[in-house]
C-alpha positions as CSV (number, residue, x, y, z in Angstrom):
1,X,9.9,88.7,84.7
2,X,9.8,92.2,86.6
3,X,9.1,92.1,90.3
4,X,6.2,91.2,91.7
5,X,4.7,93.2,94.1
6,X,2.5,92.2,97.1
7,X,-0.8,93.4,98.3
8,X,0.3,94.9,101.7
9,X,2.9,97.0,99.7
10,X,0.2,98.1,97.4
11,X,-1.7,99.3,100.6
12,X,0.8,100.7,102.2
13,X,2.0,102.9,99.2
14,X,-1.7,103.9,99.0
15,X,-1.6,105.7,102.6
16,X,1.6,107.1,101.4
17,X,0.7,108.9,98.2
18,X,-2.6,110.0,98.9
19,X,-3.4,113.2,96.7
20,X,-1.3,112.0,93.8
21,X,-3.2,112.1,90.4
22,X,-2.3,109.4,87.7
23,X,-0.5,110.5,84.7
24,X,-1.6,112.2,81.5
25,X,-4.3,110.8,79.4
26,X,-2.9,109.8,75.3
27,X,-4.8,108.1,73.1
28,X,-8.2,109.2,70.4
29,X,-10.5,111.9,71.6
30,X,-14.3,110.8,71.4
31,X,-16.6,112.9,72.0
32,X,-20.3,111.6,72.7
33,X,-23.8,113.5,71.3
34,X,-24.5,114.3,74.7
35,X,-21.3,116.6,74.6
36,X,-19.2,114.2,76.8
37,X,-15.5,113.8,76.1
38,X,-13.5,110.6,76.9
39,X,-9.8,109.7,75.7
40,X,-9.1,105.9,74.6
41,X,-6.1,104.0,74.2
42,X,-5.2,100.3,74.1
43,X,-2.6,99.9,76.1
44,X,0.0,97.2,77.2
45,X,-0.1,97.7,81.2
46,X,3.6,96.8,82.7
47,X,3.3,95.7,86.2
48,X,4.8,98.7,87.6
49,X,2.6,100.9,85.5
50,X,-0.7,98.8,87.1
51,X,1.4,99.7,90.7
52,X,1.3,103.2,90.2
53,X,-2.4,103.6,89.3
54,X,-2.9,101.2,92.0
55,X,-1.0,103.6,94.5
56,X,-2.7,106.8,93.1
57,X,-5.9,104.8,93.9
58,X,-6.6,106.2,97.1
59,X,-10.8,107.1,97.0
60,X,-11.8,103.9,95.5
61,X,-14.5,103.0,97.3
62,X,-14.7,99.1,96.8
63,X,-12.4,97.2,99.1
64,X,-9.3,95.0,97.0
65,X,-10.2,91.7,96.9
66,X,-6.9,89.6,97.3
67,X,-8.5,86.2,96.3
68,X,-10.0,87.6,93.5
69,X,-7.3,89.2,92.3
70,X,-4.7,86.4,92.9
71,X,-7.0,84.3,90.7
72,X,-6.8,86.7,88.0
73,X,-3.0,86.8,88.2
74,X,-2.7,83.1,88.0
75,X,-5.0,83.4,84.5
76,X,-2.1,86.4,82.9
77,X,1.1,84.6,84.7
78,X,-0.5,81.3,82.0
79,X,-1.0,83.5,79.6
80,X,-4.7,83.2,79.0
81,X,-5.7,86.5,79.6
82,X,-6.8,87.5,76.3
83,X,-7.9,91.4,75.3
84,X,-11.7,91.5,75.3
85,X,-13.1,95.3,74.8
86,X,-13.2,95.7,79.1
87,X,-11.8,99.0,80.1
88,X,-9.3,100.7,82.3
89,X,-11.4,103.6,83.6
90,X,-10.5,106.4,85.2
91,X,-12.1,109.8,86.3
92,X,-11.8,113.2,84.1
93,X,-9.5,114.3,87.6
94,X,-7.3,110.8,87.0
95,X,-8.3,109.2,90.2
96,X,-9.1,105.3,89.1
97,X,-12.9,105.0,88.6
98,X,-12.9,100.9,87.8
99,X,-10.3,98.0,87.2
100,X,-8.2,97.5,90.4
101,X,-8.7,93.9,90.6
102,X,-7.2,93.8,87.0
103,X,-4.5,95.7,88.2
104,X,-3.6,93.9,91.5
105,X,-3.8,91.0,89.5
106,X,-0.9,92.5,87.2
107,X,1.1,93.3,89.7
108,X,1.5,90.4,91.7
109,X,1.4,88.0,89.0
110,X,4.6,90.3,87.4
111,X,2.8,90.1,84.0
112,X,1.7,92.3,81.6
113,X,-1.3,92.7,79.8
114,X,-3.5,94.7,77.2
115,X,-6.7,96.5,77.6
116,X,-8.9,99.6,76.7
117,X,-7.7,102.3,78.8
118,X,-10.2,105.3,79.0
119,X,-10.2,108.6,81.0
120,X,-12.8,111.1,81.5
121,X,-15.6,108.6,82.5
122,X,-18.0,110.8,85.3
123,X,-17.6,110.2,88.9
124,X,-21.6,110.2,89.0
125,X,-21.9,107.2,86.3
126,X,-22.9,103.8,87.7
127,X,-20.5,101.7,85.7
128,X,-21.3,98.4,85.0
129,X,-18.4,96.0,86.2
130,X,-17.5,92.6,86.7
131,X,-17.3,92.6,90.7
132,X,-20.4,95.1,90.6
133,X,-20.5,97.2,93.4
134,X,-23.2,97.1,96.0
135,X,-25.2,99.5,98.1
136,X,-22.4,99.2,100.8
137,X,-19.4,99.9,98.2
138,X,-21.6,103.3,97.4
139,X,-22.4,104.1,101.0
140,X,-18.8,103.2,101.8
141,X,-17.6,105.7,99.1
142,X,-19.6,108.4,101.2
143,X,-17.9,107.8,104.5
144,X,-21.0,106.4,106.2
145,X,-20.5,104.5,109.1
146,X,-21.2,101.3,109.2
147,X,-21.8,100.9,105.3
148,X,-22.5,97.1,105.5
149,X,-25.1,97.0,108.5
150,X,-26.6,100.5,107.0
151,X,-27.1,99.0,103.6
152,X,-28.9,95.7,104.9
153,X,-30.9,98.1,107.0
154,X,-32.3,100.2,104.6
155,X,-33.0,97.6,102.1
156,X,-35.4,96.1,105.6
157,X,-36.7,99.7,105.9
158,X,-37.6,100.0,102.3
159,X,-39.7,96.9,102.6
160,X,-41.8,98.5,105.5
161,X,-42.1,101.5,103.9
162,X,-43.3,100.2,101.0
163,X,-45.7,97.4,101.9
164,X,-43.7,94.8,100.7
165,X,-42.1,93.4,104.3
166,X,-42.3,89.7,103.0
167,X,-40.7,90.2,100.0
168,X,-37.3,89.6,99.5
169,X,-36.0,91.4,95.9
170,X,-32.9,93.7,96.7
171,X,-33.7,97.6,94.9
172,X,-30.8,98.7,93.0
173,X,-28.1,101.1,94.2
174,X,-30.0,104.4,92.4
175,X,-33.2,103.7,94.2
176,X,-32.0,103.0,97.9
177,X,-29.1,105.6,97.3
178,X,-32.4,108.0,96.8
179,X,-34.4,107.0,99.7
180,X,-31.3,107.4,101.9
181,X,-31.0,110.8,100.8
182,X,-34.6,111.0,102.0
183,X,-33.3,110.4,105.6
184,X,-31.4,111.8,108.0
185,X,-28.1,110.4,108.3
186,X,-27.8,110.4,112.0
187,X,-30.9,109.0,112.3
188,X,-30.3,106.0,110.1
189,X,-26.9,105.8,112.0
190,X,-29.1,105.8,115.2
191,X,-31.4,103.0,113.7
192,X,-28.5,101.0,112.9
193,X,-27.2,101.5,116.9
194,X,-30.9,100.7,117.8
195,X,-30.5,97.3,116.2
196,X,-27.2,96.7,117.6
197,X,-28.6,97.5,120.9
198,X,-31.8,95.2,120.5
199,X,-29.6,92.4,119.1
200,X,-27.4,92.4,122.0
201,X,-30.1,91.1,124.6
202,X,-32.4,89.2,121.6
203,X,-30.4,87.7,119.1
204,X,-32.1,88.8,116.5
205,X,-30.7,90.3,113.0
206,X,-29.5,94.3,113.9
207,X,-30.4,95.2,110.2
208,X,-34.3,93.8,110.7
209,X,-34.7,95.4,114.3
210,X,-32.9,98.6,113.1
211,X,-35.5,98.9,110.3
212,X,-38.5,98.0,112.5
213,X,-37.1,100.7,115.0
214,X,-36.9,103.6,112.1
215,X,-40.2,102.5,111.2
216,X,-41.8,102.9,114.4
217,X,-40.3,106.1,115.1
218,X,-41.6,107.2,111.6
219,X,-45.1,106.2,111.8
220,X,-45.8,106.0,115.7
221,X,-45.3,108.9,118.9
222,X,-41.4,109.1,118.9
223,X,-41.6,109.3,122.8
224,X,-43.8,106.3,123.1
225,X,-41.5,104.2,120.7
226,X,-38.0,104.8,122.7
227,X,-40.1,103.9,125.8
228,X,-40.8,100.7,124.0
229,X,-37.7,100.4,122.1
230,X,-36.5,101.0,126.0
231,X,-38.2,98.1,128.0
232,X,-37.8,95.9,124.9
233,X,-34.4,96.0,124.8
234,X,-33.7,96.2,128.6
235,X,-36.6,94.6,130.1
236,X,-37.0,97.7,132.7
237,X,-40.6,98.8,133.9
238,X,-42.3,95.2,132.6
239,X,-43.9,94.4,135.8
240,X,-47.1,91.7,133.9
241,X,-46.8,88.7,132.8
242,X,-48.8,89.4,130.1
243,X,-47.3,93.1,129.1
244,X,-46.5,92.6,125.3
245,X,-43.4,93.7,125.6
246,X,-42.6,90.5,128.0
247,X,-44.1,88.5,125.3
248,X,-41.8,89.8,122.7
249,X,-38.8,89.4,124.9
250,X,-39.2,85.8,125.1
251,X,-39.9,84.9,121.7
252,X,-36.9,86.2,121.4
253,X,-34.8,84.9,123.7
254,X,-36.4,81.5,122.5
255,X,-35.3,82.0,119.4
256,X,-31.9,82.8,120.7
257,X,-31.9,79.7,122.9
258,X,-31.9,77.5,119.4
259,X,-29.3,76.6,117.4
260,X,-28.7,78.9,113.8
261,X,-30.5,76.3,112.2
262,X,-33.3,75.8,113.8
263,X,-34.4,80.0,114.0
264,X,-36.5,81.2,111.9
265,X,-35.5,82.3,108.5
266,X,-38.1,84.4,107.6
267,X,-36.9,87.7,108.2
268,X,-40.6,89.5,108.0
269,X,-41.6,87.2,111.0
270,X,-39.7,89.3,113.8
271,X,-40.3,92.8,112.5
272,X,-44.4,91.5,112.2
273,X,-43.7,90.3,115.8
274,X,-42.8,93.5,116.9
275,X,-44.8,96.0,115.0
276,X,-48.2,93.7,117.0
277,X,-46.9,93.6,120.3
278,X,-46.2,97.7,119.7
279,X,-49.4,97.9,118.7
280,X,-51.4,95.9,121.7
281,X,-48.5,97.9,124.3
282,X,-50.1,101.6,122.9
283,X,-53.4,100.1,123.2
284,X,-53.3,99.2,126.6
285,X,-53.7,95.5,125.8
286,X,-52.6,92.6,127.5
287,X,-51.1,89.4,125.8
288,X,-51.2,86.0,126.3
289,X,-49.8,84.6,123.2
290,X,-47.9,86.6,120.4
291,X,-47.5,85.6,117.1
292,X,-48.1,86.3,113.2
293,X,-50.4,83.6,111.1
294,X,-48.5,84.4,107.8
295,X,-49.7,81.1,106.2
296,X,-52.4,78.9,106.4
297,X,-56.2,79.6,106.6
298,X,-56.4,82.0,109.2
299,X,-53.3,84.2,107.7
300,X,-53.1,87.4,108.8
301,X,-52.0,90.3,106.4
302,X,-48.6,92.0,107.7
303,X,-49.1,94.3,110.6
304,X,-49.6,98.1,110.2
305,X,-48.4,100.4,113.2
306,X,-50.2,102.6,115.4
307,X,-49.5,105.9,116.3
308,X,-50.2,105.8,119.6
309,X,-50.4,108.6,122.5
310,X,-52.7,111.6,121.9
């Protein structure tokens, strides 16, 4: 059985042989209608032919999953892996477009295996994998900062933007990856501060104050909104006892006080929370009790901002 390798030597020769391309394609020339090109082979993969695409894999933008890929290994060291028409891709440039886990799992396992092999597959094309990749892998992949709590953020901001606050589908990859675009990136990097910021004094979930912030500052007087965002998060300037900002604060801090499983779940209930008491600070309005009636007979539809200031 040829040597196995380990996953921190796998990593380690990535950092080392960054800008290395993988070998030469071989194999049958297709060529689509569309005037696309790929070459196919079937091909045995020897474990030290899986660690060299594995080292040349250095802009994969999904992180290697050691679990999964020890699982794998344990399936070809049995000999169950069986060939079943799932591809080795890489780009037309060489770089490895989909199929580390496969190959992790060949390497430290020390067994070979067969499978489709194809090169030439865009660098644009969503692929459709077994591990798919999320809206993180893809911000990931474009050296956003952040990509996990900017990912949860937008999908939050999406909802606001879109009427749809309370409910809780997730939009594919192409869609958020679009409305992204539509944004600044610093800004959504600032929202995603803002919600660290507010979560550090309430508790509550960064990617669902981030969004409410972006929201805020999309629909209402910027100025007015870090003033807000300001006292909210600091509790500076709130001199009343009945200032909606106080309010907010200690629903919060309530929430805080209870244990994980006795906060709310209901991740439209905080961002509703904070959109009213916005709306009742701009107004001038005091506030003796805060809250949203989602349910029941006297529910309430999901806040809309105010602009506020002149």
């Amino acid at each position: 059985m040829a040597k196995k390798a380990t996953f921190k030597t796998i990593l380690s020769k990535q950092d080392r042989m960054k800008g290395r391309d993988a070998g030469p394609p071989s194999g049958v020339t297709l060529h689509s209608a569309t005037g696309k090109t790929v070459v196919a082979d079937i091909v045995m993969v020897t474990p030290d032919m899986a660690e060299n695409w594995l080292v040349d894999n250095t802009v994969n933008y999904r992180r290697l999953d050691e679990k999964r890929a020890v699982r794998l290994g344990v399936v070809m060291e049995r000999g169950d892996w069986e060939f079943n028409g799932a591809s080795i891709k890489f780009g037309s440039d060489g770089r490895l477009r989909d199929g580390q886990h496969r190959l992790l799992a060949c390497t430290l396992s020390g067994t070979p295996f067969e499978t489709l092999v194809l090169w030439g597959i865009d660098e644009d094309v969503e692929l459709d994998r077994g591990k798919r990749r999320n809206l993180a892998d893809e911000l990931r992949r474009m050296g956003v900062v952040n990509p996990t709590a900017t990912a949860t953020l937008l999908q939050h901001l999406w909802r606001l933007k879109h009427n749809s606050p309370t409910v809780k589908t997730v939009q594919d990859n192409k869609v958020m990856l679009r409305f992204y675009a539509h944004h600044d990136s610093e800004f959504i990097h600032g929202a995603v501060l803002q919600g660290d910021r507010a979560r550090s004094v309430s508790g509550g979930s960064r990617a669902v104050l981030g969004a409410t912030w972006a929201y805020l500052h999309s629909v209402g007087n910027t100025e007015l909104v870090d003033e807000f965002w300001e006292a909210f998060c600091t509790g500076v300037g709130i001199v009343e006892v009945d200032d909606p900002i106080s309010k907010l604060r200690q629903w919060f801090m309530r929430q805080r006080a209870l244990s994980k499983n006795q906060r709310t779940q209901d991740k439209a209930y905080p961002a509703a929370l904070t959109i009213k008491a916005w709306n009742k600070w701009v107004s001038g309005e005091s506030c003796t009790l805060l809250r949203w009636a989602r349910y029941g007979r006297g529910a309430e539809p999901f806040p809309t901002p105010m602009k506020g200031g002149s």
